[in-house]
matplotlib code that plots the C-alpha trace (Angstrom):
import matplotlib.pyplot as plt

x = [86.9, 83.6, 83.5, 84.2, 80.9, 81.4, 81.5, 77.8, 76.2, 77.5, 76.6, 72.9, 73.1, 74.2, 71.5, 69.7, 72.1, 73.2, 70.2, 70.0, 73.4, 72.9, 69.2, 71.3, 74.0, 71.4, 67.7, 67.0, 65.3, 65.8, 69.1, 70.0, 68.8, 70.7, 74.0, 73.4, 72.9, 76.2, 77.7, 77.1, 77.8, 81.1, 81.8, 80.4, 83.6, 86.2, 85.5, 88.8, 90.5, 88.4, 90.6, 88.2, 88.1, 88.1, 85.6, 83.3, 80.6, 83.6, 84.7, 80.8, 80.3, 83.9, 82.4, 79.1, 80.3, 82.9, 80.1, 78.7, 80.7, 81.7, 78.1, 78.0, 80.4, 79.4, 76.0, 77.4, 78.9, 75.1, 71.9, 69.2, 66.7, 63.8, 61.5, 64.5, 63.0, 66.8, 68.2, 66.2, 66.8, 70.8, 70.1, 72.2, 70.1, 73.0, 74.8, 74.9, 71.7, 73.5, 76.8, 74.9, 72.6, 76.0, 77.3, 74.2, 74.1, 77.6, 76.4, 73.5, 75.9, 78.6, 75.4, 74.9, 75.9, 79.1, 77.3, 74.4, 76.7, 78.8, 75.5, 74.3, 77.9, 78.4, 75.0, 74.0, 77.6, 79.4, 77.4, 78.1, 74.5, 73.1, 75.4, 78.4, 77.4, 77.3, 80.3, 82.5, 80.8, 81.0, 77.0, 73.9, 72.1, 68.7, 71.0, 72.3, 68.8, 67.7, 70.9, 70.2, 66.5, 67.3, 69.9, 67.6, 65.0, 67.2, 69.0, 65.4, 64.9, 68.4, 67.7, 64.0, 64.7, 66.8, 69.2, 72.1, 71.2, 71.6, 74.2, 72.5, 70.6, 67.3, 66.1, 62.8]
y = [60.9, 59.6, 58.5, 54.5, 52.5, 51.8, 55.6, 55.9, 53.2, 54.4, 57.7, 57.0, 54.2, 56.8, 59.5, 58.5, 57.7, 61.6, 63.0, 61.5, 62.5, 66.4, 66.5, 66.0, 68.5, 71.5, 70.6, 72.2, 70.0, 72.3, 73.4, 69.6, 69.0, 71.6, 69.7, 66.8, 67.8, 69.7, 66.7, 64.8, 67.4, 67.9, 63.9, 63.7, 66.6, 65.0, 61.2, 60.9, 62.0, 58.7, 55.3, 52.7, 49.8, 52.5, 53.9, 55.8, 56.2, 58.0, 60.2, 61.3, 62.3, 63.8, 66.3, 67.1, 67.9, 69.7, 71.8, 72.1, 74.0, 76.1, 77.1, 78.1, 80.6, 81.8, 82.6, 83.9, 86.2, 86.9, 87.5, 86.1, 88.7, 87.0, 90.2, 92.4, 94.5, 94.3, 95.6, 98.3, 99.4, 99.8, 101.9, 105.0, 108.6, 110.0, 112.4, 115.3, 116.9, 117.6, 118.6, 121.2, 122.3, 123.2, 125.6, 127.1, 127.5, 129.4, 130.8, 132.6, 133.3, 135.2, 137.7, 138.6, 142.2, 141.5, 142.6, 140.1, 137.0, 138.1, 137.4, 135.0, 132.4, 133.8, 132.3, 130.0, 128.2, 128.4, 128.5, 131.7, 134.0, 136.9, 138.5, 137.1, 137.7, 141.5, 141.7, 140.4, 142.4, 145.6, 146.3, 145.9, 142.5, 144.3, 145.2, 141.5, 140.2, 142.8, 142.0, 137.6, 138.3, 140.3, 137.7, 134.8, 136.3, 137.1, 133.7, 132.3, 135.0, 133.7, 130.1, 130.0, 132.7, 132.5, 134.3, 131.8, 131.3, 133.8, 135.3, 138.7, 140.0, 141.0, 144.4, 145.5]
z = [27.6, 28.9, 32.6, 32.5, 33.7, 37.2, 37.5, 35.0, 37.2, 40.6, 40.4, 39.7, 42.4, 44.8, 44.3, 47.0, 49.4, 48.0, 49.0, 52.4, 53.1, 51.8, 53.7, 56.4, 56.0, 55.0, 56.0, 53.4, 50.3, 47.4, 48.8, 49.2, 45.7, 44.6, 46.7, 44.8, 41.3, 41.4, 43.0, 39.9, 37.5, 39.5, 39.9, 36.1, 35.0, 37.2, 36.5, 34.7, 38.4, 40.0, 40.0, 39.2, 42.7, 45.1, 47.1, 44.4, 47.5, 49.7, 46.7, 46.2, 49.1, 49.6, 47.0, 48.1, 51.4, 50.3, 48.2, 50.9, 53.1, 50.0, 49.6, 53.1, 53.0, 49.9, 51.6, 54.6, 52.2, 50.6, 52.0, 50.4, 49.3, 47.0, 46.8, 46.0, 49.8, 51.0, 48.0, 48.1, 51.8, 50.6, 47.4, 48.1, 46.8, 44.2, 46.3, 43.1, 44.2, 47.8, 45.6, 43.4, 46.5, 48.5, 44.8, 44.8, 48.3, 48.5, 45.3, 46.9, 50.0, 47.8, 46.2, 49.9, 51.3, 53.5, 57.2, 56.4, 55.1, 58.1, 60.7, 58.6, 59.0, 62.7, 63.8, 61.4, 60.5, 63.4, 66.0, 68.0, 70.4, 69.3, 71.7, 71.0, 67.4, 68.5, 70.4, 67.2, 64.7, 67.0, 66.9, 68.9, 69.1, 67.2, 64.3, 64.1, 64.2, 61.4, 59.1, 60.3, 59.2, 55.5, 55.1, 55.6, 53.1, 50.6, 50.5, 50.1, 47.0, 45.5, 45.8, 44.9, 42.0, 38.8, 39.9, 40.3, 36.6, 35.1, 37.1, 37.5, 40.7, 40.8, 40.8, 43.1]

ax = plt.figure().add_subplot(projection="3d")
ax.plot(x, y, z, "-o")
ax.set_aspect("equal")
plt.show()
């Protein structure tokens, strides 16, 4: 059903008034020109709800406000980011590289003699001296350096080799 003609002529009579009324509400003129147009086309969809004699300016601007403050949630909700420089400040890396570094990692750690993985978790994993290092495996400090040391070198072989693919150590 089309909108009857006091509706047609009243809502290109109001346009202006419109405008004035949504410059007001945003400060904005594209965003009030924006408020108006989807005034009409919401007025324009609903005219069938408007009761011809009543206040057509009233029932305008009933909807534009009301836009309005639904647009301004909505872009509380948003954040307007033309150059796309926001978006890509919350781009997440893929976390599988971290995944398949930690496999290969305790991979490589599982290939290791048990006295130099031992050294190698006592210091590096959880924390503990050189000495207290010692005292738990039952050795001096100099042969906990030496088995730290071999273990760090051959962790680097394991992980920077093909080792972990192919499933067989290295010889040499």
């Amino acid at each position: 059903m089309s909108p009857s003609r006091e509706v047609r002529e009243g809502l290109v009579n109001a346009i202006p008034n419109l405008r004035a009324f949504a410059m007001s509400l945003c400060g904005r003129s594209a965003w009030a020109d924006d408020l108006v147009q989807e005034t009409l086309v919401r007025a324009w969809a609903k005219a069938d709800t408007y009761k011809d004699g009543t206040n057509l300016m009233a029932w305008l601007f009933t909807i534009l406000r009301n836009e309005f403050y639904s647009q301004l949630r909505k872009r509380k909700r948003e954040v307007e980011d033309v150059d796309g420089e926001e978006a890509g400040r919350l781009t997440s890396a893929p976390d599988q590289l971290p995944n398949l570094e930690m496999r290969d990692f305790k991979a490589a750690l599982a290939l290791l003699p048990d006295d130099q993985r031992e050294a190698i978790i006592l210091i590096g994993a959880s924390g503990f001296s050189y000495e207290e290092t010692a005292e738990i495996m039952g050795c001096a400090i100099g042969t906990v350096k030496s088995r730290l040391s071999r273990a760090r070198t051959r962790l680097t072989e394991i992980l920077e080799g093909d080792e972990l693919n192919s499933g067989e150590p290295r010889t040499g």
